[in-house]
Structures are given as C-alpha cells and as structure tokens.
N, C-alpha and C positions, 0 to 999 in steps of 0.2 A: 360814789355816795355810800356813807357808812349805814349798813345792818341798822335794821329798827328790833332786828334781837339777836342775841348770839346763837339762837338756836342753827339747825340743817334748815333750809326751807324742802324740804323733802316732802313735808304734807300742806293740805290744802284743810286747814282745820276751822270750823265753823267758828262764832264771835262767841262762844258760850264758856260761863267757866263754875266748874261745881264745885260745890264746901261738903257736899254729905251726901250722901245717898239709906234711904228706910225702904228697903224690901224692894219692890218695882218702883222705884222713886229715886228721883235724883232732885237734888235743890242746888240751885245758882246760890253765888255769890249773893244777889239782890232778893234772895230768898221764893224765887221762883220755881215754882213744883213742875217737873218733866218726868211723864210718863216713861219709862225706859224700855223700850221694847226694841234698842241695841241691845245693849247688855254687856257691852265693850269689846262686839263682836262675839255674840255668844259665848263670853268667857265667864260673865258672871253669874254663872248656872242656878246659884242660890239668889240671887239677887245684891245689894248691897246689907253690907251691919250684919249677917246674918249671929245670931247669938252663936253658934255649937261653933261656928269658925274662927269665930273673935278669941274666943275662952280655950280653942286649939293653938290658937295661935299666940295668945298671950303666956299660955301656962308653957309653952314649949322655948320662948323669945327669953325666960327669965330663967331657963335652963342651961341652953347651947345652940348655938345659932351652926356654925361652921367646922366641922373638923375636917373634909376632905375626900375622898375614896381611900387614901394611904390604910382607912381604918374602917372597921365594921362597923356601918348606921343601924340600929336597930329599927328607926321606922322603916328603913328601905323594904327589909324581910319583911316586915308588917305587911307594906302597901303592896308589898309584889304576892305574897301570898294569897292577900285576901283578891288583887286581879286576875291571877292565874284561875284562882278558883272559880272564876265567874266568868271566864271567859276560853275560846283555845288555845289558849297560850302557855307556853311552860317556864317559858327564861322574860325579864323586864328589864330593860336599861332606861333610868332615870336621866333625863334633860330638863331643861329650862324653859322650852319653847318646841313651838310645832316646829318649826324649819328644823331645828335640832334635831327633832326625834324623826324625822323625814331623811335625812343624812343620816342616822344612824340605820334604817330600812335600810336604805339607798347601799351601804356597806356592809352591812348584816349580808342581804341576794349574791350580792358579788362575791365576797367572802368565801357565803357557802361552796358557789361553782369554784372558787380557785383551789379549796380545801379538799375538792375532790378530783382536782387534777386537767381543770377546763379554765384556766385564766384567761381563756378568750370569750367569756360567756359574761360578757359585762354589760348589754345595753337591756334595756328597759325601754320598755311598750308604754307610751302615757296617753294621755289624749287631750286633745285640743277643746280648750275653755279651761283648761286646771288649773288651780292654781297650788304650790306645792310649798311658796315659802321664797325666800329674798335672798338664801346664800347663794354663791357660782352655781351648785349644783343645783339646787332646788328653782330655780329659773330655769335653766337647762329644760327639767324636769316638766315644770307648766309650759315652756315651749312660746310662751308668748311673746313677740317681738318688743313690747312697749316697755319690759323689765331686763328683756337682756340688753338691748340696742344700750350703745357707750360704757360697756364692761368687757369688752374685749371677744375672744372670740368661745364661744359657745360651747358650756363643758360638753365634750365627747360623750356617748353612750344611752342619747335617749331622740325615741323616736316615736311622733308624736301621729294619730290615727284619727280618725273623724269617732266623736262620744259616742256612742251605742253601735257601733258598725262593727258586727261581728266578725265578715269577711275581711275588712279590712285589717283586723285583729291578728286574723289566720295567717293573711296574704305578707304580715310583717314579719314574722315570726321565724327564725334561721337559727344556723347552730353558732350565733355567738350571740343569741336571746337569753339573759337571765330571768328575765320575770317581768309580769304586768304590773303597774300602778296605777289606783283604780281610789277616784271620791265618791262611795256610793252614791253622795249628793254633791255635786257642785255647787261650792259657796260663790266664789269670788264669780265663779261663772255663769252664773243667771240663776245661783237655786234649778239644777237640773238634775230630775232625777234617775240613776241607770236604775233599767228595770230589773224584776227577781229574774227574767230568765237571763237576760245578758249577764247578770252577776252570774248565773247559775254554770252557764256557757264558758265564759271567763274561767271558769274553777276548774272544769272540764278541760279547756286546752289547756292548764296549768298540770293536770295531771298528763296529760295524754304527752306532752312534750317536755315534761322535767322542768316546768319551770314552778320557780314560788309566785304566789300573790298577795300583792301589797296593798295591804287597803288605808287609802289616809283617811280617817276618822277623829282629824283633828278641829275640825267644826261640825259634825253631823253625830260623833258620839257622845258618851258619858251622859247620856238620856234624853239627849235633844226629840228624838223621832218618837217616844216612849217605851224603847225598850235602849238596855243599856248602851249596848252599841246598832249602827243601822244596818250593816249587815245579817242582822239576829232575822230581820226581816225576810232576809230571803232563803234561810235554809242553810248559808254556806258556811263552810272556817276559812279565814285566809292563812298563810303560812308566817305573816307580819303584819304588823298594824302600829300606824302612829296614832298617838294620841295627845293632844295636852287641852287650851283652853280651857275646858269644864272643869276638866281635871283638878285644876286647881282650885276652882272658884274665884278667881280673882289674883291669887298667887302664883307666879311665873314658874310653872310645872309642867312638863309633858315627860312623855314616855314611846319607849319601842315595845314593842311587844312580840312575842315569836316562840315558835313552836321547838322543841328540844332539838329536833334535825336543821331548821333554819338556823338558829343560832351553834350548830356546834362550831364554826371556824370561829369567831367570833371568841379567843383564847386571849390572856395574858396580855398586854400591850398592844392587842390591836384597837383597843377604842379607850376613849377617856374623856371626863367631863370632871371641872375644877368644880363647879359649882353642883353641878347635878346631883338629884339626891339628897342633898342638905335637910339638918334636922327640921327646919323650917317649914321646910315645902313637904315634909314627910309627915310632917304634922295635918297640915292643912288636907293634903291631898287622903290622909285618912281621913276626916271629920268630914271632907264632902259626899265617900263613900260613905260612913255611919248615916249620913239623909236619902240618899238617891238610893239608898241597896234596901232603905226601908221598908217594910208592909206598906203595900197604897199607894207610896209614890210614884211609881212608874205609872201605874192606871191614872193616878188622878193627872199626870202629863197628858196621855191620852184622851181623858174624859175632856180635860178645856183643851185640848186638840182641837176637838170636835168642834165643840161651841164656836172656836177661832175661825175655823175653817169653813164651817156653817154660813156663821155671820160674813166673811170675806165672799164667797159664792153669792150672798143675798147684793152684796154691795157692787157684785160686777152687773150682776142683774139691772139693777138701781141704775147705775152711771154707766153704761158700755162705751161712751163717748170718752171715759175716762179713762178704765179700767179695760185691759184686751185679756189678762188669764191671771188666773190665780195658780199657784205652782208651790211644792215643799208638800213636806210632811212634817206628821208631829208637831213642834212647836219651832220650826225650822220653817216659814214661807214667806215665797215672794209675791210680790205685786208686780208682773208685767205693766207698765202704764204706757198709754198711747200719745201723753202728754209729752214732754221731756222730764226722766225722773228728776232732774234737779230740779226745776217747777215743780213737779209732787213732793219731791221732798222738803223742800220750802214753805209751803202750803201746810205739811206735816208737823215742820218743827210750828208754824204760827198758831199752831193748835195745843202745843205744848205737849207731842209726841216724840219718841227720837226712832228712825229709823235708820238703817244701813245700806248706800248705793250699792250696787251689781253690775254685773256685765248684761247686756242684751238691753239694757233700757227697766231695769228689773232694779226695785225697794227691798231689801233683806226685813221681816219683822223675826227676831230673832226674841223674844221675851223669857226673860227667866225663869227656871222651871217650879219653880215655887209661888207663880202666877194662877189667881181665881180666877174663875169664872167670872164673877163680876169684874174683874180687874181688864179681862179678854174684852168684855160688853164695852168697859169705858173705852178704852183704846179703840173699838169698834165705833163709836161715837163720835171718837176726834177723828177717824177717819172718814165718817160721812160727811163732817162740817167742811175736812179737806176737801174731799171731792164736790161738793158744795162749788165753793170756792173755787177751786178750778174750772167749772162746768161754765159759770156765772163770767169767769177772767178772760175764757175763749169764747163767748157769746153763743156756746151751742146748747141745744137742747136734748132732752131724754130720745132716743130712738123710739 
C-alpha cells in the first residue's frame, strides 16, 4: 500500500495544523485560538511573533545568512561573551540542536581525560529517565531501551544509576570514570526534580574523584525555572553544560558551554559544525538574551510561577480522582494524572490548551516565559473544565 505522505512516520502528530502564532497563542488553519503552554517543547521561550526577534532576525537575513567557521562570526564573540559573563563558563561551542551540544559535552569530558594522558577515562555516569537527545551516542547516554532497540549495538561508555541515588552514584564510579551527566530537571522523564543536595553531592564526588560535571540544561535552562540556568538553584558550577531550546527562541540554536580547564584538549580539528554558529542564529540567540537578561524578567517568571503553581495545587486539591501530584519548578511543571495522560491530554486539547506528554503518566505545561498572570489564570481555567470533563467521563466523584 503506497504512503499517504512522504513524510518518516517516526512521529505520532496530533490532527492540528497552525498558520500563526501572537505571544502564548497559536491559531489553526480554521482560525482556531490554542492556548500554547507547549511552546514547541519549551523552545519558544518568548512565545510566538515576538517583535525584538522578528526585527533580529529580519535585519541580520538581509545581511548574511552563512559563511561557515573557515571564518570569524562576529555575533559568535557577541553571544559567547555576553554567556560567559553570565554564567561559569569560559569557552562556548555553537550548535544547532540539544543532541548536538550534548555530543559536543559528551567529547569535550573525554577529550579533557585523553589530553591529560588517561584515554581510558571515557564512560560517563547518566541515569535512568534521561533523556539526552536521538544521535548513537545521546541514546546511549538516556540509556532507555525504547530509543536505542533496532540501532544496533549500544554506544560504549555510559552507565546508567537509579535518579537521585547518591550511593549508587559512588558505588559506579572507577578509574575509567570521566564524568557525571546530570538534567537538573528531567523533561522527557516525568518533570523530576534532583534535588539542591544531590546536585550539591554530585559536585563533591566530581571534585574528590577528578571527574567533570555535565549538566544538560537543554530544556530546564535559559529561564525556564526563573533564574537563568537551574542549576543557579542550588549553589553549584558544573565544569559543562548544554544548552539550546530557549536559547534560540524558536531558531535552531544550542550550545556547549565549559570552563577553560574542561575545554582545553578541545584544540584545532578536534570538533566542528557546518552550520553552527551562523549569522542567523547569532542574531536571534542574542535578541533573546537582550529580553530574559532584562531588569524584571526573571522575577516576573517567578512571580506567575507562583500564581501557576498555586492555582495547579488548588486543582489537585479540587479533583484528587484526577489529578495524583503536581511536580516542576518555575514555569517548567507537570501534571502526574491518574487518568491515562493521553485522556487528559485529550480532554486538554478539547479545551483549546496544548500541553506536552512525559514519562511516568506525566503532562509537561511548559508555557512561554513571557506568560501573565492572567494568561496562567486562563490556562488554569481550561484546565478545571478538563478535569471537569474527565471526572464526569469516569463516573467518579470528588473525595
């Protein structure tokens, strides 16, 4: 039977299709308004149209699109200066994509230990729920069987711990250990958060045993939690960190990020990216610093945080036949449901919200960070009509 499209059938995409999207809005084709509290997997950090992006991205597109690394980008210097400064990091390698700048980590660690005369020092500590990114190694890396099964056999060099288990952290750790990798918050993995001491601990066997720490902050940074990255949270520096998503706002952007000792093997011909870097995204990815590094913005993240997080707690209260926890931080959380989240999320979109499935039976509301308060309320609204609706579909009643 021939294809009803030429597409990969790789994804399971809902029947929806958008023409525009205004701030936390998205509009159908049929000119149908949906609340967006995806965000295209918290990527759309500003939301959709945002002006300062459009006018970065327009004035830079009539300029120069492409010349290559062969040659000096001046927004690179830009965007890496103005990162460094704001973060622990001394050296940035520009990508495309989270998996990208996860693979550049992932060779950065290694790197270092070969540069210093231990090229047997190449596996990596990850843990179980991660999710790390779609290339050979970055599956590896998440360790989950349902991404690597039918890609052959399993990159070498990463070994996977139960999340928060400190002993089991310790009990892995050998002299051909490079380093831990570590999602402050698990996205893909149920919205789960490690806590400030285990980060804390983690930094501690990092020092005590030579190794680096890798933080992917490729969905929990660039403001999601209300401070720039979520590590800031607990006091630590990592020695790496990936970033993209946010980063861009919407334009296919990420980055490595690393301290002058992590990146010194990291010389001449050992890494490269055709696209990476480009005036385009060097463009963008400053103009979404120029909003998030703003006076206020980070607070006002935190302040409808709140309101978010408030109103979510009121609505497990409300429906407990619905709703079993509420889980995330900042403008990062999930909905445990005791439903089937595909029923809740179904129930969600009929409401004209968009949310993001998870692991453990867990809704991602990931909403733009340029999100009111009112905007939080409404969204809060179509989620009581969901659970409504659910409560009423399963014949049960309030506890």
């Amino acid at each position: 039977m021939a294809a009803t499209t030429p597409l990969y059938d790789t994804y399971l995409r809902a029947p929806l299709r958008f023409e525009r999207g205004e701030g936390v809005w998205l509009i159908a084709e049929d000119g149908t308004r949906y609340l967006d509290f995806a965000a295209g997997v918290a990527v759309n950090s500003l939301g959709h149209a945002h002006p300062h992006l459009i006018e970065a991205l327009k004035a830079q597109a009539e300029k120069l699109w492409h010349v290559s690394n062969l040659y000096e980008v001046p927004g690179q210097e830009s965007l890496a200066r103005r990162l460094t400064a704001v973060t622990f990091a001394d050296r940035v390698f520009f990508t495309n994509s989270g998996a990208e700048a996860l693979e550049c980590a992932i060779k950065t660690a290694r790197r270092y230990h070969f540069a210093k005369g231990h090229p047997e020092r190449f596996h990596i500590i990850t843990f179980e729920g991660a999710f790390h990114g779609r290339t050979i190694a970055t599956i590896a890396a998440g360790g989950q069987q349902k991404y690597i099964e039918g890609f052959g056999p399993k990159a070498p060099g990463f070994y996977q711990v139960p999340f928060g288990d400190i002993a089991a952290v310790k009990n892995a750790i050998n002299d051909e250990t490079a380093a831990i990798l570590i999602e402050p918050i698990q996205g893909e993995g149920g919205i789960r958060l490690a806590s400030k001491e285990f980060l804390q601990e983690l930094r501690g066997l990092c020092d005590e045993y030579g190794l680096l720490l890798i933080l992917d902050e490729v969905q929990c940074g660039v403001g999601r939690t209300g401070k720039l990255f979520a590590h800031e949270w607990s006091g630590i520096k990592p020695d790496i960190m990936a970033v993209a998503k946010g980063i861009g706002g919407g334009f296919p952007l990420g980055a490595c990020l690393a301290t002058e000792a992590a990146a010194a093997g990291m010389v001449a011909g050992t890494h490269g990216s055709t696209y990476g870097g480009n005036p385009l995204a060097m463009a963008v990815g400053n103009a979404v610093l120029d909003v998030v590094l703003a006076e206020g913005f980070l607070q006002n993240v935190r302040d409808v945080a709140l309101v978010f997080r408030q109103g979510l707690a009121s609505l497990k209260d409300r429906f407990p036949d619905v709703i079993e926890e509420i889980r995330g931080d900042g403008l990062m959380l999930g909905i445990k449901a005791k439903a089937a989240s595909a029923d809740v999320l179904k129930a969600i979109r009929a409401e004209k919200l968009l949310a993001v499935p998870a692991g453990e039976n867990v809704l991602r509301l990931l909403p733009p960070l340029i999100t009111t308060a009112a905007e939080a309320r409404e969204g809060l609204a179509r989620l009581e009509r969901a659970a409504e609706t659910i409560r009423a579909n399963s014949g049960t009643a309030a506890a």
